[in-house]
C-alpha positions in Angstrom: -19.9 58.8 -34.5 -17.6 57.9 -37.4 -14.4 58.7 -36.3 -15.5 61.6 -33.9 -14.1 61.8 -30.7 -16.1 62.6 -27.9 -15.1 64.9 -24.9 -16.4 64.6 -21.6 -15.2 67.1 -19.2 -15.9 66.9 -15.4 -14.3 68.3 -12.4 -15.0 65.5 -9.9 -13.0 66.6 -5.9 -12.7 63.3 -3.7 -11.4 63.6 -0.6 -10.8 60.2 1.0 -9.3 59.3 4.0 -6.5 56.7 3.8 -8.6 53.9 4.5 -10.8 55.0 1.7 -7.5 54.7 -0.2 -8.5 51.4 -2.1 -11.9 53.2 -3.1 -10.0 56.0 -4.7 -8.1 53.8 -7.1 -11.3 51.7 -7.8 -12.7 54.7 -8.8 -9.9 56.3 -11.0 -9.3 52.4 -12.7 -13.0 52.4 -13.7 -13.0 55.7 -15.2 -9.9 55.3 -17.1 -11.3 52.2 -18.7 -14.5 53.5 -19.2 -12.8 56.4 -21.0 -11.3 54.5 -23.3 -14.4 52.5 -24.4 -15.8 56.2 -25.3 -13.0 57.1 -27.0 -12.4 54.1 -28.9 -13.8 54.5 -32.9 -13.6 51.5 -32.8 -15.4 50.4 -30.4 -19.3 49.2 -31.4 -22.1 52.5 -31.1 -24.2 51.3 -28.5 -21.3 49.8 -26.4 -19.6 53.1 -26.5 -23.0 54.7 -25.4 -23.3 52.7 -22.5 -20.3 52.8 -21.2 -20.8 56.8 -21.3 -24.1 56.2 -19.1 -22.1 54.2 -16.4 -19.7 56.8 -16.7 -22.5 59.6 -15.9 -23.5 57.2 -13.1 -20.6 56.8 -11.7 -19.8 60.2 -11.5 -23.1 61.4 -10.3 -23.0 58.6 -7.4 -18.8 59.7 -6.7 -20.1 63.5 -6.2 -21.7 62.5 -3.2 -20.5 59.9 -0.7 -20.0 56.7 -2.7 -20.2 53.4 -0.7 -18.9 50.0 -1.4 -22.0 48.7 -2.4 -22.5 51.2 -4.7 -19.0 50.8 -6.3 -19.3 46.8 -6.3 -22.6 47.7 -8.7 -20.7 49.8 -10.5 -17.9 47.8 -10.7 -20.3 44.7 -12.3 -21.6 46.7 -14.8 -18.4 47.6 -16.0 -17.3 44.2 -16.0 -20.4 43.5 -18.1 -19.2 46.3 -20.8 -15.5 44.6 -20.7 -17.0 41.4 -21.5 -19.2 42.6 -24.1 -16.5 44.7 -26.0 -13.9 41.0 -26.2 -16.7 39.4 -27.4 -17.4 42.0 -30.3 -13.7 42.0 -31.0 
C-alpha cells in the first residue's frame, strides 16, 4: 500500500437516547482515530491492517445495539493500536 489511500465507505444510523449521549461520542472519537491510522502512509502495514479490522468490528457490533462492555473491549483494543503506532514512531 505504497502511498495508496484506502477508502472505506459505510453508512452507519445510531439513534441514541440522551443518556446514550456519552456512547455516541465514544463511538465517533474511536472511529476518527481509527481512520486516521488507515489512512496514514505512513503508518506500518500490518498496524494499518488491524486497525481496519477493529474498525469492521466496530462497525458491525454499532449496527446492532452496542453495549458498554462491548465498547470498553473496543475501546482496549484501540488503545492497544495507539500504543503500538508511538512505539513504531
Amino acid at each position: 500500500m505504497s502511498g495508496e489511500k484506502v477508502r472505506i465507505l459505510a453508512v452507519l444510523r445510531l439513534d441514541f437516547k440522551v443518556e446514550r449521549e456519552d456512547l455516541y461520542h465514544r463511538l465517533k472519537r474511536y472511529i476518527e482515530l481509527l481512520e486516521r491510522i488507515i489512512d496514514d502512509p505512513s503508518v506500518d502495514h500490518g498496524l494499518r491492517i488491524k486497525a481496519l479490522n477493529t474498525l469492521s468490528s466496530l462497525v458491525s457490533r454499532a449496527e446492532k445495539i452496542i453495549t458498554d462492555a462491548e465498547l470498553d473491549e473496543l475501546e482496549e483494543r484501540i488503545s492497544q493500536l495507539e500504543e503500538e503506532l508511538e512505539e513504531s514512531d
